[in-house]
Structures are given as C-alpha cells and as structure tokens.
C-alpha positions, 0 to 999 in steps of 0.5 A, a space after each residue: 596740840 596745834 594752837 588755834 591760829 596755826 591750826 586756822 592758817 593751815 585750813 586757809 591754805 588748804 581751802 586756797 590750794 583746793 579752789 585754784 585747783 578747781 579754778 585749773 579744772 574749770 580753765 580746761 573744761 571751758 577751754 575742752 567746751 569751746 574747742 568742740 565747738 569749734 570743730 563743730 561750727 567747722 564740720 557743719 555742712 550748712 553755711 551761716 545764714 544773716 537774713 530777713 528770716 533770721 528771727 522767723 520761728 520757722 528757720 530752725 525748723 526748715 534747718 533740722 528738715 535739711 540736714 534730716 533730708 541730706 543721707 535720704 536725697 544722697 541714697 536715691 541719688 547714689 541708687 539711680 546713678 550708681 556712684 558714691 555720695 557723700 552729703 557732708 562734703 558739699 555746703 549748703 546756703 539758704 538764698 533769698 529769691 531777691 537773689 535769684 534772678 530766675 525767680 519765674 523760671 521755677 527754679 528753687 535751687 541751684 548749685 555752685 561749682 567752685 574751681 577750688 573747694 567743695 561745691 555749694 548747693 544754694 536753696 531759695 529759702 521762702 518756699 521750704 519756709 512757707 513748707 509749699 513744695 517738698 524739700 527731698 527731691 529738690 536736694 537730691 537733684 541738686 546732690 545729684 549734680 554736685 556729685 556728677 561733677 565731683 566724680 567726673 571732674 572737669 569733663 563733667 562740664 564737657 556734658 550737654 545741659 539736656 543730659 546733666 538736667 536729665 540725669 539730675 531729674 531721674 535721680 531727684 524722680 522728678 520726671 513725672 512732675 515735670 512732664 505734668 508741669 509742662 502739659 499743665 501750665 505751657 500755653 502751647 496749644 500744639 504738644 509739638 510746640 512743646 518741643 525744641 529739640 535736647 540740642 537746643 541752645 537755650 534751656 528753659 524750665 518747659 526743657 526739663 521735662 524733655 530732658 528727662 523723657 531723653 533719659 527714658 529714651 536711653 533707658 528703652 534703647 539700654 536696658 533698665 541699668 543703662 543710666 548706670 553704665 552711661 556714668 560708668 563710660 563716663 567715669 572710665 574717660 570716653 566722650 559723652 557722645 562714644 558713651 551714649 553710642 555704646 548705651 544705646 546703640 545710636 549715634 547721637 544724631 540718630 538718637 536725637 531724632 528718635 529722643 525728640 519723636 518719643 518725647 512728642 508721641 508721649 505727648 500727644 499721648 498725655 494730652 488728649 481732649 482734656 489738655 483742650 478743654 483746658 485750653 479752651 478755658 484758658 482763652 476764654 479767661 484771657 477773653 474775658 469770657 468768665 462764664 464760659 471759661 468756667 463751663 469749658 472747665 468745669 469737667 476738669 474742676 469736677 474730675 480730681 484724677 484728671 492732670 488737668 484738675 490743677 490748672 483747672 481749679 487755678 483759672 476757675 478761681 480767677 473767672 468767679 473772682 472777676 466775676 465777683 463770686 467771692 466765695 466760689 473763688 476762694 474755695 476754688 483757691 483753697 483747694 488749689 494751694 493745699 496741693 502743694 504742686 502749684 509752680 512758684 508764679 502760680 502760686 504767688 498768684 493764688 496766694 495774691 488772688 485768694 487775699 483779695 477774694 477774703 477781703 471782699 469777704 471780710 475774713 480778715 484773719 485768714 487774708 492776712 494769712 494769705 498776704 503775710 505767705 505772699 510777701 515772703 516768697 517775694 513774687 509778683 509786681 510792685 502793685 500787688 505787693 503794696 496792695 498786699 501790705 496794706 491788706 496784711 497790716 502791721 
C-alpha cells in the first residue's frame, strides 16, 4: 500500500505529462490550421482589396458573386472560342473608377497582361456594388482576352484591336448589347457616321459594336465554326492576316471593304423612323424645347419593344424635369434605372437627375438613396457631386 504523499506525487506527474501532451497536440493543430491557410491565402485568385468600400456590407457579396461567376464566364468562353480556360490561373483586382481614366468611355473592366506571371483582370468595383449591370459577361470578355493571350503568346499582341475586341465581344455574347448601345445613345444622325472603318486607328467604345458585326462577317463568309477554326490557324502560328484569308475566303483588304458595308447595312437596317424620332426628341432637348422633345418621344415612351424605348424614357425624364413636372420625371427615371442596361455616364445622370426630381418632391429617404449610389460610382462633375452631398446628408 502507497502512502499517500508518493501516491499524490505520482497523480502530479501524471497530470503534468498528460496536459504538455495535450500542449504538443494543440502546438500542431495550430500550426496544421495556420499552414492551410496559408496555401489558401496563396491559391486565392482574387488580389486583397484596401479601399473606400472596405467595410461596405455589400463587398462580401459582390466577392462570393465573383468567384461563383468565374467556372460559368470561362464555359462560354472556352464554347465560343474553342480553346481551354482556366479561371484560376489569372488574378483578379477590384479597382476603384478614380483609377480608371476612362471612366465615360463605358469601359467596366480591363485586363493586365504581364511579361512575367499571370494575367490580371481588373474590375471597376462601384458598378458590380451598386449590382447595375451584370457581372458574367463582363468577366467573361475579360477571360476571353487573358486567355487568347495566354494561349497565343506574344503573337497574340501581333492581333488588330478590331479582331481581339471582336472575339472578346462574341465570347462574352455582348454583340447584340453593343450594336444597341451604339444606335441608343450615339448622336450621330447618319447610321454611316457611325462607321470608320475596323482598320481605324483609334478604338472608342462607339467601335465594339463594329467589332463585333466584323466577326458576324466571318461567321457568314466561314461557316458557323469559323471563329473556332480562325483561333485554331491562329493557334498553329499563321499571320492573322493568312488566317482570316484561309476562314473566309478574302484577302483582308477585300473583307475590310465588305465587313464596313455589312456593318452599315445592318444599320441602316436596325435604324429605321424610330432612331429619328429619337433624334428629333434629342435636339429638341438640347433646344430647349421640352414640350415638343417630349411629344416627338412620346411614341417611344409609349412602345417598350422599341430599342429606342430606353434612351426615350431617359430624355423624357430630363424635358419634364426642366419642365418642372417632378413627378413625371422621376417615374420617368424610375423606369430608366431599373433597366439596368443604362451605360455608365447615363446613369450617373439618372441617378443625379432623379435626386433633384425627389428633392422637389420632399421624398427625402429615397433621394438620399439616390444620392448615396451616385456618389459611389463616382461620375459626373464637382458641382453635382457637392450638390448631391448636401442632399445625402450625413
């Protein structure tokens, strides 16, 4: 029989051995915990984002909207271009439009091709916040070009604008959006105005819509596979130029002259009397004459099937603002902005133009709704960015 002391000692030495044991135990659990993490933090495809909308709510939202968009954009990429894509080997920033120069040019995001490393793909955060236009197509046009590049190489650079834009656009199926873009909101009154050429020099957001009407071309001249088997030349090492000859049949001067000649048929075509009578409603406004602006659009307020219905609502709403029917205006904008198809200065407008209609109004809650969205996305001039501040309040 153990006397108590020794029999005491022995339970304190047990208890010692047994709680350093559960002390290694937890020592490599932690140390398991903090490795995994690390890989993660390594393998994450989206970059850290430090900015204004750190603390937003909303940013955890648009990340997991992100990264849940990556495997469907790559699939219509990989489907229309024919080449393998691999979202997580390209990274992703969010940017904040004070950094993007080309804010009025409707140009949401952009990619980064690096000498060394992945590409990056940089999305202008306030518009996928604010949850006003749609985040697939855009990624996948940016995916679209970061993995060209990847797969061409350098020659990929060796491409004209008109034909990466071009293939970026019918990946991303954004043609359509940026024909009627172009017929919207351009103040050309000759469809031909609309029209320089895909050899021109400088690219603005009015050519994407060319673009992609050239790569319609190919498509009628080669065959419904004739984008993939474009890439696939491409792929093999042939000149742009031999490639597009071999797809289509045409030697690039000759399917530059008939490219330019589509493009402008089909939009004399989309035009119609409608694109004049929005027109018509246009000058008027710029005028000064609201009450006639708003008659010459009222057949496009009216009509929602019209492509014009849009940009109609839009001038509408700033004729009975100046006209100082509030509560028209704002209906008018109302409808306007839950579209969600307005382009990045049109809606900034909206927004701006919409505030001042509810101030008038006394709907203070929703107008300082207004304000607070105009003010993250960061458009328009000072003055009406003070003026919005002071209408949001604290």
């Amino acid at each position: 029989m153990a006397c108590p002391v020794e029999s005491r000692n022995r339970r304190g030495a047990a208890q010692r051995r047994w709680l350093a044991f559960l002390g290694v135990v937890f020592v490599l659990s932690f140390a398991a915990s903090c490795s995994s993490q690390k890989r993660t933090s390594v393998s994450h495809p989206l970059l850290p984002y430090h900015g204004r909308f750190s603390d937003d709510p909303r940013l955890s939202s648009l990340i997991t909207r992100l990264l849940e968009a990556l495997d469907p954009a790559a699939a219509n990429v990989s489907s229309s271009l024919g080449l393998p894509v691999n979202p997580q080997s390209f990274r992703y920033r969010l940017r904040e439009s004070s950094e993007n120069r080309r804010v009025f040019e409707q140009h949401w995001a952009r990619t980064l091709h690096l000498a060394h490393g992945p590409a990056i793909i940089e999305l202008e955060i306030e518009p996928f916040l604010l949850d006003i236009t749609d985040l697939l197509p855009v990624l996948a046009h940016e995916l679209a070009h970061a993995s060209m590049a990847g797969t061409l190489g350098s020659s990929y650079h060796d491409l004209p604008q008109w034909l990466q834009e071009g293939l970026a656009v019918h990946a991303a199926g954004q043609s359509d959006d940026k024909v009627r873009r172009v017929l919207r909101w351009s103040s050309a009154t000759d469809t031909d105005d609309l029209l320089d050429g895909i050899h021109g020099k400088e690219h603005t957001w009015k050519d994407y819509a060319e673009d992609a009407l050239a790569i319609d071309s190919i498509i009628r001249l080669g065959g419904d596979d004739a984008v993939v088997r474009l890439l696939e030349e491409l792929v093999g090492g042939i000149p742009w130029k031999d490639a597009l000859e071999k797809t289509t049949g045409m030697e690039w001067g000759s399917f530059s002259d008939y490219a330019k000649n589509a493009a402008a048929a089909y939009y004399r075509r989309q035009a119609g009397t409608e694109r004049s009578l929005l027109g018509e409603g246009r000058v008027l406004l710029a005028d000064e004459k609201y009450e006639m602006s708003i008659r010459a659009l009222a057949p496009l307020v009216l009509d929602r099937d019209t492509p014009y219905h849009l940009p109609a609502l839009f001038y509408s709403a700033q004729a009975h603002l100046e006209l100082g029917d509030f509560e028209a205006a704002e209906g008018l904008f109302d409808r306007a902005l839950a579209s969600r198809e307005l382009p990045p200065e049109y809606y900034s407008k909206a927004l701006y133009h919409s505030s001042r209609a509810l101030n008038a109004l006394g709907r203070t809650a929703k107008e300082k709704e207004r304000c607070d969205a105009f003010l993250v996305l960061a458009r328009g001039d000072r003055e009406q960015k003070n003026v919005c501040r002071t209408l949001a309040g604290p």
